[in-house]
C-alpha positions as CSV (number, residue, x, y, z in Angstrom):
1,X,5.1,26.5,9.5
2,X,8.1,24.9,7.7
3,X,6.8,22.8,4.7
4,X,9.5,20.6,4.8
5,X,8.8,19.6,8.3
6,X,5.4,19.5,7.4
7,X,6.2,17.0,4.4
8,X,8.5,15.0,7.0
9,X,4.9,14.7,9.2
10,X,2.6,13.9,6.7
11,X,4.8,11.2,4.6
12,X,5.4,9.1,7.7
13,X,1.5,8.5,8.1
14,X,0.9,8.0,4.1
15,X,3.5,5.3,4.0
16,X,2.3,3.6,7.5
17,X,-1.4,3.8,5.6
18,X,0.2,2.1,2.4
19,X,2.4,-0.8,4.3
20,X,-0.6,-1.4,6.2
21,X,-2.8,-1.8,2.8
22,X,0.1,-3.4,1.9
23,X,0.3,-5.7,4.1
24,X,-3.2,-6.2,3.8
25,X,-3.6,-7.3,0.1
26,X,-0.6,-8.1,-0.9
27,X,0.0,-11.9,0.9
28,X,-3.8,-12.7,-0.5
29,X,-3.2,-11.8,-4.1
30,X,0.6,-12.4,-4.3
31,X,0.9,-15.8,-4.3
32,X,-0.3,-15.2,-8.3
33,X,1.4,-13.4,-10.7
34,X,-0.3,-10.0,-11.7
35,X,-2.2,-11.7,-15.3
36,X,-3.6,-13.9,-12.9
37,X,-4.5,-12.1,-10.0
38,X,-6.8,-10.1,-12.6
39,X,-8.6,-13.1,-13.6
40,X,-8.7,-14.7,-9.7
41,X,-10.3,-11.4,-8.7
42,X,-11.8,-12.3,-5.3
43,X,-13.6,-9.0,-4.7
């Protein structure tokens, strides 16, 4: 039970979660800049 081998397991699957959000919303909403992507909101 090392934590910091623990924290090496856990942060590889919390950042492939976030690149695959990531990769997800980002190339629908970032053609526009962030003022607009409030106003386009598509959800």
């Amino acid at each position: 039970m090392n934590p910091p081998h623990h924290l090496k397991n856990d942060f590889p699957l919390l950042d492939s979660k976030i690149e695959r959000r990531k990769g997800f919303s980002f190339p629908r909403y970032f053609p526009f800049p962030l003022g607009k992507r409030r106003s386009f909101n598509p959800a």
